[in-house]
N, CA, C and O atoms as a DFTB+ gen file, in Angstrom:
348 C
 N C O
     1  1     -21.029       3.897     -19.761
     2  2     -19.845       3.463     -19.029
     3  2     -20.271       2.854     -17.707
     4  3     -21.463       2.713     -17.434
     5  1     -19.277       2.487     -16.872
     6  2     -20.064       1.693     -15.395
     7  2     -19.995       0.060     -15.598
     8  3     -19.304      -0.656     -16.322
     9  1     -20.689      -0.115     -14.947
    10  2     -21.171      -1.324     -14.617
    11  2     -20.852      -2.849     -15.219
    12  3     -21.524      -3.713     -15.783
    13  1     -19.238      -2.690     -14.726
    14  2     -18.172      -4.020     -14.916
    15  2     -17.853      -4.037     -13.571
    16  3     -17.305      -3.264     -12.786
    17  1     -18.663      -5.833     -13.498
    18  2     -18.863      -6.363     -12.243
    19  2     -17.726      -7.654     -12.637
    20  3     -17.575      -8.080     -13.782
    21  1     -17.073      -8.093     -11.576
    22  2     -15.960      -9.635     -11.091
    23  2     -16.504      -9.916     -10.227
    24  3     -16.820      -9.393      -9.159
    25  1     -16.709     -11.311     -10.967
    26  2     -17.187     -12.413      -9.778
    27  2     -15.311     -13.297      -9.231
    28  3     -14.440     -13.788      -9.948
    29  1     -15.359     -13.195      -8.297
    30  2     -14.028     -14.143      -7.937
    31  2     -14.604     -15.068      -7.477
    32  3     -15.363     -14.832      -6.537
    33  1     -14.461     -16.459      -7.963
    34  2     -14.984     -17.497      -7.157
    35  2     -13.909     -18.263      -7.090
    36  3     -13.119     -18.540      -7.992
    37  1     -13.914     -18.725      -5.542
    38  2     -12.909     -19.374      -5.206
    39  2     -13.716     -21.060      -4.225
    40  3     -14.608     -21.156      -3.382
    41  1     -12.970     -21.925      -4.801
    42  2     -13.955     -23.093      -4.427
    43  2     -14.566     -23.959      -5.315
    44  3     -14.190     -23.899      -6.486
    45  1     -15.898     -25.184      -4.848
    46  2     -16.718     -25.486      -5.762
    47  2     -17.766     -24.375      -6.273
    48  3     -18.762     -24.915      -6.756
    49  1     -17.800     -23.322      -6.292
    50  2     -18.392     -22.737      -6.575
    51  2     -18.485     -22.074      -7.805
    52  3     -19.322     -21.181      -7.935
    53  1     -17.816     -22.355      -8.632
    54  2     -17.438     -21.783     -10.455
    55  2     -19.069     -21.695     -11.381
    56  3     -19.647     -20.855     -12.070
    57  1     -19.325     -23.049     -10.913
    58  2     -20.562     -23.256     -11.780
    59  2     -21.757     -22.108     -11.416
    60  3     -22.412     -21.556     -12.301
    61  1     -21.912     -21.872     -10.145
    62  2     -22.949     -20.837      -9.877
    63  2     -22.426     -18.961     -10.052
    64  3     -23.111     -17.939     -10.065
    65  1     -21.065     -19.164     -10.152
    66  2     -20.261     -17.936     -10.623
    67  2     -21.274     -17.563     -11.887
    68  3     -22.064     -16.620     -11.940
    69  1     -20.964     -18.797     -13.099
    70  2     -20.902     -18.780     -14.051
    71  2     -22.348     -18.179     -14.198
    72  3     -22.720     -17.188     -14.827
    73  1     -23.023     -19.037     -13.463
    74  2     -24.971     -18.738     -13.644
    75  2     -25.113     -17.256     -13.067
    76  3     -26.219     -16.770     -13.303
    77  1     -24.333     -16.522     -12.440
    78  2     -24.724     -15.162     -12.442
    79  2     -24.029     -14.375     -13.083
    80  3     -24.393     -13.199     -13.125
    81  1     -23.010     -14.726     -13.664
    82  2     -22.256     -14.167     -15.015
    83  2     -23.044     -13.520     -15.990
    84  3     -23.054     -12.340     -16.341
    85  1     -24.025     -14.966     -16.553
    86  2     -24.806     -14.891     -17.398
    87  2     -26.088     -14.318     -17.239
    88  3     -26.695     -13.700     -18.113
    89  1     -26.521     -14.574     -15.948
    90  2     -27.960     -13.440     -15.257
    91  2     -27.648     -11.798     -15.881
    92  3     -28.101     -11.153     -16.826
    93  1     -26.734     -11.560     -14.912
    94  2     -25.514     -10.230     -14.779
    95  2     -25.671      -9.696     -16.077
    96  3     -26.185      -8.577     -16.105
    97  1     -25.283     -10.330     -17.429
    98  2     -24.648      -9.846     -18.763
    99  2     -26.268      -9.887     -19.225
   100  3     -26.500      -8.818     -19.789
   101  1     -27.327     -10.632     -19.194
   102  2     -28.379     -10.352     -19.592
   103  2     -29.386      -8.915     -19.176
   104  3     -30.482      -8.545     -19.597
   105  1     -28.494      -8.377     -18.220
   106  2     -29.038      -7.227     -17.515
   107  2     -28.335      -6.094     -17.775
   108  3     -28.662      -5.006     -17.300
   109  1     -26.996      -6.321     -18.793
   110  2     -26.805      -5.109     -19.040
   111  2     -24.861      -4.889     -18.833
   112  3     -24.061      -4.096     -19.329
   113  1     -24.761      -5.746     -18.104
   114  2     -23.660      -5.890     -17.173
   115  2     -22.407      -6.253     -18.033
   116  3     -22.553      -6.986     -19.012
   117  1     -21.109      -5.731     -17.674
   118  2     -20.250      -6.581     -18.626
   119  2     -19.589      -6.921     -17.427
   120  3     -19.210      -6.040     -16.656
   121  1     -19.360      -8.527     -17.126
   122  2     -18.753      -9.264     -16.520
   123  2     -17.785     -10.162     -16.537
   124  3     -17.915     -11.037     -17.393
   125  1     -16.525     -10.235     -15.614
   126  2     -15.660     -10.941     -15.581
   127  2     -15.457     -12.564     -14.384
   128  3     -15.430     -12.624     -13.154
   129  1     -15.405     -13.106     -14.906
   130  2     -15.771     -14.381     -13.619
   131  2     -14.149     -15.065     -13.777
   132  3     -13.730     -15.736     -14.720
   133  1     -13.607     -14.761     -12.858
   134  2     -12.076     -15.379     -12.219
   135  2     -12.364     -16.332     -10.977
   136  3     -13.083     -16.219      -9.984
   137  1     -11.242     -17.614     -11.593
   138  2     -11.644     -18.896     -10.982
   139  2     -10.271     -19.021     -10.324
   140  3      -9.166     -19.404     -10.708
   141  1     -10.890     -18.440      -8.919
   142  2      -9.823     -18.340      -8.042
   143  2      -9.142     -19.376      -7.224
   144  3      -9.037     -19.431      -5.999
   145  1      -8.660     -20.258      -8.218
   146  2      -7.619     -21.335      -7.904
   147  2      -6.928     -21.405      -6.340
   148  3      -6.895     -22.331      -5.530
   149  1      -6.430     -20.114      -6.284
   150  2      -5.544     -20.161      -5.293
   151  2      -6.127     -19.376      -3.794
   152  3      -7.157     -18.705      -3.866
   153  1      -5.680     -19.461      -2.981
   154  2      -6.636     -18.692      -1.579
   155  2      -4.894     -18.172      -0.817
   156  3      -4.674     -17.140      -0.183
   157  1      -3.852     -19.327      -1.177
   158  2      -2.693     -19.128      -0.585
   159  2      -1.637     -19.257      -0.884
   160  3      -1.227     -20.344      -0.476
   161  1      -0.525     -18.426      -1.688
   162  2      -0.517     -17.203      -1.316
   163  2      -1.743     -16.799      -2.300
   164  3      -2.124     -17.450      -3.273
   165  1      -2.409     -15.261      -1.701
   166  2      -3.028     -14.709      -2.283
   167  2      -2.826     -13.941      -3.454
   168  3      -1.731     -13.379      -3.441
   169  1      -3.710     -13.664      -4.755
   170  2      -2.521     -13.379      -5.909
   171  2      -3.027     -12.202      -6.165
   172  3      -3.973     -11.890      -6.888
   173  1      -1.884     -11.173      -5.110
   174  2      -3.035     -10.015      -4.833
   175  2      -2.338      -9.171      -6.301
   176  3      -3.072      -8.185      -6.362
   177  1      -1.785      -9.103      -6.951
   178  2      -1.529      -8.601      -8.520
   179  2      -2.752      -8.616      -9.671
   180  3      -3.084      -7.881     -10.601
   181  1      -3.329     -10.115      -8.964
   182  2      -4.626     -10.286      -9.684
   183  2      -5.871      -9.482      -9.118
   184  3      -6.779      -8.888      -9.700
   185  1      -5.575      -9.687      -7.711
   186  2      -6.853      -8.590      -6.745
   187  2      -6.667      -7.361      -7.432
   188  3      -7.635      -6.836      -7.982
   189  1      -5.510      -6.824      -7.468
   190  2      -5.474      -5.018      -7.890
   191  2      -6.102      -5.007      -8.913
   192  3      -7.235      -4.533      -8.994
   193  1      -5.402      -5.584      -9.969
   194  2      -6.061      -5.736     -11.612
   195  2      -7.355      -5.389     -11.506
   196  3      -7.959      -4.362     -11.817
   197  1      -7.818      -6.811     -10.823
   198  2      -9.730      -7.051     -11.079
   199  2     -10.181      -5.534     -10.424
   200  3     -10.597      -4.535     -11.010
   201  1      -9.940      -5.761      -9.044
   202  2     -10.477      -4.316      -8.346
   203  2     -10.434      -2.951      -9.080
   204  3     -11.377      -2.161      -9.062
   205  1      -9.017      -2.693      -9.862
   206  2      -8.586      -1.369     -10.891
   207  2      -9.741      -1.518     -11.845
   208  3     -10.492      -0.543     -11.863
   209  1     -10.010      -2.383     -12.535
   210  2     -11.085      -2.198     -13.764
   211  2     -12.337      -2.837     -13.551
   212  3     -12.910      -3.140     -14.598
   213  1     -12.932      -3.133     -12.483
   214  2     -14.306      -2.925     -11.886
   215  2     -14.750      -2.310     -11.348
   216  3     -13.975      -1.938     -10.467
   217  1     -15.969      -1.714     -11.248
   218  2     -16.538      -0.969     -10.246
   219  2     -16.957      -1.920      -9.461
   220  3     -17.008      -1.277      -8.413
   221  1     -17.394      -3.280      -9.104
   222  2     -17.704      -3.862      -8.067
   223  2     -16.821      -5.653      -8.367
   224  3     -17.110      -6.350      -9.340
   225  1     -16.178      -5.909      -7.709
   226  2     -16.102      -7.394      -6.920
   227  2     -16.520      -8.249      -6.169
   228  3     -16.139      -8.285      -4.998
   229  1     -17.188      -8.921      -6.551
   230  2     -17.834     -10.330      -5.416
   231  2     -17.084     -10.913      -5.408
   232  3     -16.239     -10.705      -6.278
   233  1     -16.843     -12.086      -4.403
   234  2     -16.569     -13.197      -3.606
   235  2     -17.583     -14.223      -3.555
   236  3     -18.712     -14.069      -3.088
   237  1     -17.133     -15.233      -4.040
   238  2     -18.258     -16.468      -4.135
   239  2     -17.080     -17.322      -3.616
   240  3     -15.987     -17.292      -4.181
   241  1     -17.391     -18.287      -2.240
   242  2     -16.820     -19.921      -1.721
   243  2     -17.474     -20.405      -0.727
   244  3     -18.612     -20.059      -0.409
   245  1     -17.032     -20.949      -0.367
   246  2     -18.029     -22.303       0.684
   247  2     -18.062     -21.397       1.843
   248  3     -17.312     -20.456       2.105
   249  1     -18.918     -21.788       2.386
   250  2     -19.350     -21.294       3.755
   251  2     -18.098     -21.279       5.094
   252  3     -17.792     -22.099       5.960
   253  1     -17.648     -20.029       4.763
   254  2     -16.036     -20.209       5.380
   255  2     -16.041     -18.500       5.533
   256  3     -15.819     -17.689       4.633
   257  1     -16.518     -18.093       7.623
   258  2     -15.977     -17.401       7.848
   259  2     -14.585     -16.486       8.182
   260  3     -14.048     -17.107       9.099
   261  1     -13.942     -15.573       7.937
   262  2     -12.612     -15.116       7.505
   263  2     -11.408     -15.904       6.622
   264  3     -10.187     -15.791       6.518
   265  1     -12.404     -16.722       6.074
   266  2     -11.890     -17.352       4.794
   267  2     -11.044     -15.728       3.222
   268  3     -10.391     -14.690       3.326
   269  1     -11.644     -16.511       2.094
   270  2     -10.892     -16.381       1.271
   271  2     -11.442     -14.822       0.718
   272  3     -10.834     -13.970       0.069
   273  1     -12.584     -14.826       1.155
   274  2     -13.183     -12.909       0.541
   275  2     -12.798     -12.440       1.913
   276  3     -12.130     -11.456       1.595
   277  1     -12.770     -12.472       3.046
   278  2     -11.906     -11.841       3.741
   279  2     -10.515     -11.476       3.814
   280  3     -10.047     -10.530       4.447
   281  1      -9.815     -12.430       3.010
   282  2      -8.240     -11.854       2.377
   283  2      -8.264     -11.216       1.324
   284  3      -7.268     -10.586       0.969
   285  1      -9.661     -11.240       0.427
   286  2      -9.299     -10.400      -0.695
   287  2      -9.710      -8.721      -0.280
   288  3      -9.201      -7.677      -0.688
   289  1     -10.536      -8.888       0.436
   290  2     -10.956      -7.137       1.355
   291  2     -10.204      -6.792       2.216
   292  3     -10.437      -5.748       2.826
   293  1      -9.175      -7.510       2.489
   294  2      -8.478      -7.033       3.627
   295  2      -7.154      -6.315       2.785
   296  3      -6.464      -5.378       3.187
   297  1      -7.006      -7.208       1.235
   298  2      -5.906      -6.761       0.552
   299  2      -5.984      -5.560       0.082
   300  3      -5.038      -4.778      -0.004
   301  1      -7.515      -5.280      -0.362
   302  2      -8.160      -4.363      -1.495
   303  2      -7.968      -3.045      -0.624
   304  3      -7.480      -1.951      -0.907
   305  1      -8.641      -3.655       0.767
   306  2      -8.697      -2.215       1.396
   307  2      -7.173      -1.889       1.589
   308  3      -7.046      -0.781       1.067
   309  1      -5.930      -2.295       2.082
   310  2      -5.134      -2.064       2.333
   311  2      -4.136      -1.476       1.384
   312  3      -3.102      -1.042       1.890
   313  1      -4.240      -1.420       0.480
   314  2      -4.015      -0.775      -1.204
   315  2      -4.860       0.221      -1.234
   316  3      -4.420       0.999      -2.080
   317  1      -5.715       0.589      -0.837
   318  2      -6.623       1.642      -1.292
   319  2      -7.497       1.837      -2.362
   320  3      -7.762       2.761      -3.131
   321  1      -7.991       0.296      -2.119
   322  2      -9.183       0.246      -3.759
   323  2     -10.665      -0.211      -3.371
   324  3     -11.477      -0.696      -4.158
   325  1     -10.832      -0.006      -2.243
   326  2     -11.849       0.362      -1.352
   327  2     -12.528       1.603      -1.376
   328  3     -13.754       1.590      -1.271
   329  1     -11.904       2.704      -1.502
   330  2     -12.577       3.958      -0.917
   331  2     -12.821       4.989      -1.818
   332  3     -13.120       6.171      -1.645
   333  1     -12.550       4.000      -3.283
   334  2     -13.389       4.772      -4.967
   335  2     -12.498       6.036      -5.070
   336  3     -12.964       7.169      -5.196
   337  1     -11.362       5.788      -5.016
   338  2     -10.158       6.738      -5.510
   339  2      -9.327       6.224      -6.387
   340  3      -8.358       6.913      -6.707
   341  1      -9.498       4.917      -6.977
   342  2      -8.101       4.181      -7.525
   343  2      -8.809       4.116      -8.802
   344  3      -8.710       3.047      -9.404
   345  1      -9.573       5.139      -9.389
   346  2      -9.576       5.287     -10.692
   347  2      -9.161       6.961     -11.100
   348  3      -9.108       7.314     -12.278
């Protein structure tokens, strides 16, 4: 059991999502890669989801401080799927 990792990539960044998708799953990993279209509004229904049935979430986008993985940690934590109780 364990080790279902989400990549959220939001941006040009899908294609290199994808290349650690496939790293990821060669290692053991069962992975989900969500192509995070949107940054605004945030589709935090989709944040809970991913966050509820992963043990870990990345953030992959352009070089953009308090950008778009800063709204998704700010959502996650604020729900309480941060602090490994929301299973």
């Amino acid at each position: 059991a364990g080790r279902k990792v989400c990549i959220l990539s939001y941006g040009a960044r899908l294609a290199e999502a994808m290349a650690a998708a496939t790293d990821l799953e060669a290692r053991g990993y069962a992975v989900t890669v969500a192509d995070a279209r949107w940054a605004k509004p945030l589709d935090k229904e989709l944040v809970n989801h991913l966050a509820e049935h992963h043990e870990l979430v990345v953030t992959i986008e352009e070089n953009a401080i308090g950008g778009f993985g800063s709204a998704v940690l700010e959502h996650a934590a604020a729900e309480g799927l941060t602090d490994g109780t929301h299973r």
